[in-house]
N, C-alpha and C positions, 0 to 999 in steps of 0.2 A: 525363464523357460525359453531356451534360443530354439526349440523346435515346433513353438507357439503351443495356446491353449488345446490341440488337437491332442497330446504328447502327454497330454497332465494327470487324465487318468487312469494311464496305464503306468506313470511313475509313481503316482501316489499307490497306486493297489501292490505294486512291487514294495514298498518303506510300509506296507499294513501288516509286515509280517511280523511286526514288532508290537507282542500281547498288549503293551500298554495304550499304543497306538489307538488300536483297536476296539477297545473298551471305552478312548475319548471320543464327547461329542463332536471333534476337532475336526475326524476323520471323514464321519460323513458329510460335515459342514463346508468341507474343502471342497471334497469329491461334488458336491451339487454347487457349487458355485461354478467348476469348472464346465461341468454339465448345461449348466447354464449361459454357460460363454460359447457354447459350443450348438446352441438352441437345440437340446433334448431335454426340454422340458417336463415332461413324465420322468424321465428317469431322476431330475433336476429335484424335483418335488420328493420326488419316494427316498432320498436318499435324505432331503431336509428334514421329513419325519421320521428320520431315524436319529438321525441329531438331536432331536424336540425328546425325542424317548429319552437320550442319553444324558443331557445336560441338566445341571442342578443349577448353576448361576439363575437366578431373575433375569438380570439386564442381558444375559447371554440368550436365555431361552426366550427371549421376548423380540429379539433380535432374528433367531430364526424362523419365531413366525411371522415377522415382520418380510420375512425375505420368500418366504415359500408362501406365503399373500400374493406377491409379488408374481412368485411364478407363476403360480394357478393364473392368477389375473392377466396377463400375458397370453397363457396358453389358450382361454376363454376368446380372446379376442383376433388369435390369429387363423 
């Protein structure tokens, strides 16, 4: 990402146009990590429980609420 994490989710929401994309829990998993590099954390969050809706893996979805724990607990404290 040479125009740093600021650049990230407006290049991934341009690559979302692609149905399959779309439908993985990949997409929103991305999107709130970068959110999260970027400390909007509300948005950071709501985009991880969209992830948690989508994903069927175990160790996948167990991973995103490990991560959106993560956020909440952050935003709690700042």
């Amino acid at each position: 990402m040479a125009d740093g994490a600021a650049a990230g989710p407006a290049v991934l929401q341009a690559s979302a146009a692609a149905r399959e994309l779309q439908a993985s829990h990949r997409y929103p998993a991305v999107r709130a990590e970068l959110l999260a590099r970027l400390d909007r954390g509300g948005e950071a969050a709501a985009a991880y429980r969209v992830g948690i809706d989508l994903v069927t893996a175990p160790a996948e979805r167990r991973f995103l609420l490990r991560r959106l724990d993560e956020i909440t607990s952050e935003d709690r404290f700042s």
